[in-house]
C-alpha positions in Angstrom: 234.8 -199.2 162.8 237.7 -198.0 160.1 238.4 -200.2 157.4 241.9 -202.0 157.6 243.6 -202.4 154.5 246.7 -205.1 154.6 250.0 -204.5 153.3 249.1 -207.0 150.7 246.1 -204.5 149.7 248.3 -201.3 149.8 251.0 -203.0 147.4 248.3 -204.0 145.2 247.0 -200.3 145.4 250.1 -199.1 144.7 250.9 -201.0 141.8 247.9 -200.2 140.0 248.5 -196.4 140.4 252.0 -197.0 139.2 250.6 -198.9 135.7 247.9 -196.0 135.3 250.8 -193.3 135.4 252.8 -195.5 133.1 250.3 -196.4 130.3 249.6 -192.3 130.3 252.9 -191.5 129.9 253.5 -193.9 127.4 250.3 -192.7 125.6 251.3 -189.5 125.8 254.9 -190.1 124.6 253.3 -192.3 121.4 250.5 -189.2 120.9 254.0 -186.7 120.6 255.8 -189.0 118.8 253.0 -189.5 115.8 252.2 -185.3 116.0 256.0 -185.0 115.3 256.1 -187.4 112.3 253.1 -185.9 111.0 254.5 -182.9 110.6 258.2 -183.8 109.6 256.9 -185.9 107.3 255.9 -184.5 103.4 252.8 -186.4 102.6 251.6 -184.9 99.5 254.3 -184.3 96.3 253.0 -180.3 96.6 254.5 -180.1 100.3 257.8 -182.0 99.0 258.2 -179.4 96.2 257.5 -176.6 98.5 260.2 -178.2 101.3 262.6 -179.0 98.8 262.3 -175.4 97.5 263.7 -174.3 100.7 266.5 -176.1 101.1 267.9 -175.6 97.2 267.6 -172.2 98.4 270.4 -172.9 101.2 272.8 -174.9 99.1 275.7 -172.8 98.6 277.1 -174.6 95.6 276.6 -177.4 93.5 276.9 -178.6 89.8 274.9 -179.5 86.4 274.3 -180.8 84.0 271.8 -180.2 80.5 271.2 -182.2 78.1 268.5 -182.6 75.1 267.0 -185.7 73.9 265.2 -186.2 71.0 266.2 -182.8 69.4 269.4 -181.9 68.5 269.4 -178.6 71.4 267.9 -174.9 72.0 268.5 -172.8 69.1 270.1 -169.3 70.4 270.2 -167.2 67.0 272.4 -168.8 64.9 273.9 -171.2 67.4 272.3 -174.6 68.7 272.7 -175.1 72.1 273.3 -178.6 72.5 274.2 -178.9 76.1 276.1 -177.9 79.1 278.1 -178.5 82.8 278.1 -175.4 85.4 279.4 -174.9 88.7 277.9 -172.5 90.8 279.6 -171.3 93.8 278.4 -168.6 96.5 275.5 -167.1 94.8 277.9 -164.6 93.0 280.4 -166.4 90.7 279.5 -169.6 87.8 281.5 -171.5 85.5 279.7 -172.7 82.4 281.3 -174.9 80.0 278.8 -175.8 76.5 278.0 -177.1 73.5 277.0 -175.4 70.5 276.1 -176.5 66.7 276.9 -174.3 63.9 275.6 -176.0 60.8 277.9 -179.2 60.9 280.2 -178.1 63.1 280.2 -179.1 66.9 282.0 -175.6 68.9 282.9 -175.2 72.4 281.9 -172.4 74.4 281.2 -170.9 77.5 281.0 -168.1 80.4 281.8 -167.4 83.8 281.4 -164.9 86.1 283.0 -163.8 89.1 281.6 -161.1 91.6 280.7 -158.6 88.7 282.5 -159.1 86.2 281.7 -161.9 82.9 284.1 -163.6 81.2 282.9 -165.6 77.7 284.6 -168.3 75.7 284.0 -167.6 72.1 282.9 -170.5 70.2 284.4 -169.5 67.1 287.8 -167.9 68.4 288.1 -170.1 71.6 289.5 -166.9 73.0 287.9 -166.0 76.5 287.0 -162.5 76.6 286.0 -159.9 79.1 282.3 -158.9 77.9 279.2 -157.2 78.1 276.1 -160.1 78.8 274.7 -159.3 75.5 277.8 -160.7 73.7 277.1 -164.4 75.1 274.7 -166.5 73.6 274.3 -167.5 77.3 273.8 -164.4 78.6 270.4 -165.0 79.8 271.6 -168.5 81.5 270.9 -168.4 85.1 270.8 -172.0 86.5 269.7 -170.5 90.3 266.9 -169.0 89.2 265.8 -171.6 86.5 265.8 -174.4 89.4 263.9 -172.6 91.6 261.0 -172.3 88.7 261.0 -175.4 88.3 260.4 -176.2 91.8 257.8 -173.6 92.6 256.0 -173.0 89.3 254.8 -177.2 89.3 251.4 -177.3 88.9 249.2 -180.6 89.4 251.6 -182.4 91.4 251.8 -186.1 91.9 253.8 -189.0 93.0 255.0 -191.2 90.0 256.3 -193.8 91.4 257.8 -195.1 95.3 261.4 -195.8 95.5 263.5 -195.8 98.9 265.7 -193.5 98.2 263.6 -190.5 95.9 260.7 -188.3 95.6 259.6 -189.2 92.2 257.0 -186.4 91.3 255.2 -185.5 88.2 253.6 -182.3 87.2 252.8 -179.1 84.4 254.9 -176.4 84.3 254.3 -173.2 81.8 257.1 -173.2 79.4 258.1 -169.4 80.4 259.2 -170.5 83.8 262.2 -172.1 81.9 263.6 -169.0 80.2 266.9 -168.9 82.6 267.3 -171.9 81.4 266.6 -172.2 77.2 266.3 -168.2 76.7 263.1 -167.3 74.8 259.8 -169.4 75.1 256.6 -170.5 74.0 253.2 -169.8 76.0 252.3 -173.7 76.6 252.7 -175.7 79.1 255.5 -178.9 79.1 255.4 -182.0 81.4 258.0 -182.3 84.4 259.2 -185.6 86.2 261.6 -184.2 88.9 263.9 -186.9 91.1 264.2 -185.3 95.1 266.5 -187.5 97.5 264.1 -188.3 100.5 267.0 -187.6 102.9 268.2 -184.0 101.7 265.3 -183.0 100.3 267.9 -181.5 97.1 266.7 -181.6 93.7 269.0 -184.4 91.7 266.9 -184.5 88.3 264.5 -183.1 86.2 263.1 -183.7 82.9 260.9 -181.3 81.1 258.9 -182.7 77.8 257.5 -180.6 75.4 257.7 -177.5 73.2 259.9 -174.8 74.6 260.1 -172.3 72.2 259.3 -171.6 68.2 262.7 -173.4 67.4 261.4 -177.0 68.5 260.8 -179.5 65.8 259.5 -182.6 66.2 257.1 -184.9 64.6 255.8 -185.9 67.9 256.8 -182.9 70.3 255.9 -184.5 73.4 259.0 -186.7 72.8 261.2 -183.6 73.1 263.2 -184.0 76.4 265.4 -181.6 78.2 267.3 -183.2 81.3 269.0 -181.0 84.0 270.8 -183.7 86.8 272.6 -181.6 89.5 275.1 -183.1 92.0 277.9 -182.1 94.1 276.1 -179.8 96.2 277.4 -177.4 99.7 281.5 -178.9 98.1 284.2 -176.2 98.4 284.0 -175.5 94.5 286.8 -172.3 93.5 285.9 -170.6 90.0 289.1 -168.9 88.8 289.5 -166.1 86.5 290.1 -168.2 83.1 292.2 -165.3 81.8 295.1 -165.8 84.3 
């Protein structure tokens, strides 16, 4: 004779099946969720440096700063580059205002270009010129290029330090990847802290320690710093011809 199953039985039975299909979806949701965070989420300072990478090669413009600490600047033939503040706009045009010691004497300079053409700020006229790019002692000066070493020529990698807001990392970086920056280098190696904001992913900061180049002098030359903050990045930035 069958077995009869009440309607107490069947709502039972169906309520069971019901929880079963609900804890697999929700294990199944929880399972998607984690494999998406896993891989949207960096979690060693090499695949920050390598994400970051791509994105500073999006950004259509930004602005930055360099500075030197603990030595008076880069030495460019007879000229000490002490520091400077660019705009870059579009890939194609740059603004560069900067610093230079001649002896005593504290002289403004500078360069920009626009599409193809350069225009330099003499430091000793403070008359901007149109000229070739071996006239400026900036000439080899390409911020683009020089951030992207930085990012992608890091060696030894490492977090320094947690904060809510910034990739800290720490790393080794051969001092020829900074030549777009500082001109001519040495063959060592120099010590990099760079700051990355953890929403953006941009590059805000770096600090490179160590020998650059023959010029540096310093009784302890780890203390030599150069730092490079950059801001303002994807603004509407317009880079005008300084001789009109």
């Amino acid at each position: 004779m069958p077995a009869v199953v009440s309607n107490n039985g069947k709502n039972n039975l169906s309520i069971t099946l019901v929880a079963i299909c609900l804890v697999s979806i929700i294990n199944l949701s929880c399972a998607s969720d984690n494999q998406l965070s896993s891989e949207s989420q960096p979690r060693t300072a090499k695949q920050v440096l390598d994400q970051s990478g791509t994105i500073m090669k999006s950004v259509s413009s930004f602005e930055f700063q360099l500075s030197h600490k603990n030595i008076s600047g880069t030495r460019i033939g007879d000229l000490v580059f002490s520091k400077a503040t660019g705009l870059i706009s579009d890939r194609n045009s740059m603004s560069i205002e900067a610093k230079f010691l001649f002896g005593n004497l504290t002289l403004s300079g500078g360069f920009s270009t626009i599409n193809d053409t350069t225009f330099f700020l003499n430091p000793l006229t403070q008359k901007w010129e149109v000229a070739e790019d071996s006239v400026s002692p900036l000439s080899f000066f390409d911020p683009e290029k020089g951030i992207e070493k930085i990012l992608s020529s890091t060696t030894s990698p490492k977090f320094r330090s947690n904060s809510e807001k910034f990739w800290n990392i720490e790393g080794s970086m051969p001092a020829s990847s900074l030549s777009n920056l500082v001109g001519e280098t040495s063959d060592n190696n120099v010590k990099i802290i760079v700051w990355i904001d953890k929403d953006s992913l941009y590059l805000t900061r770096a600090i490179i320690s160590g020998q650059l180049n023959g010029y540096d002098d310093s009784a302890n030359m780890n203390e030599i710093q150069r730092i490079i903050n950059i801001s303002r990045f994807n603004e509407e930035i317009v880079i005008e011809n300084p001789l009109n």
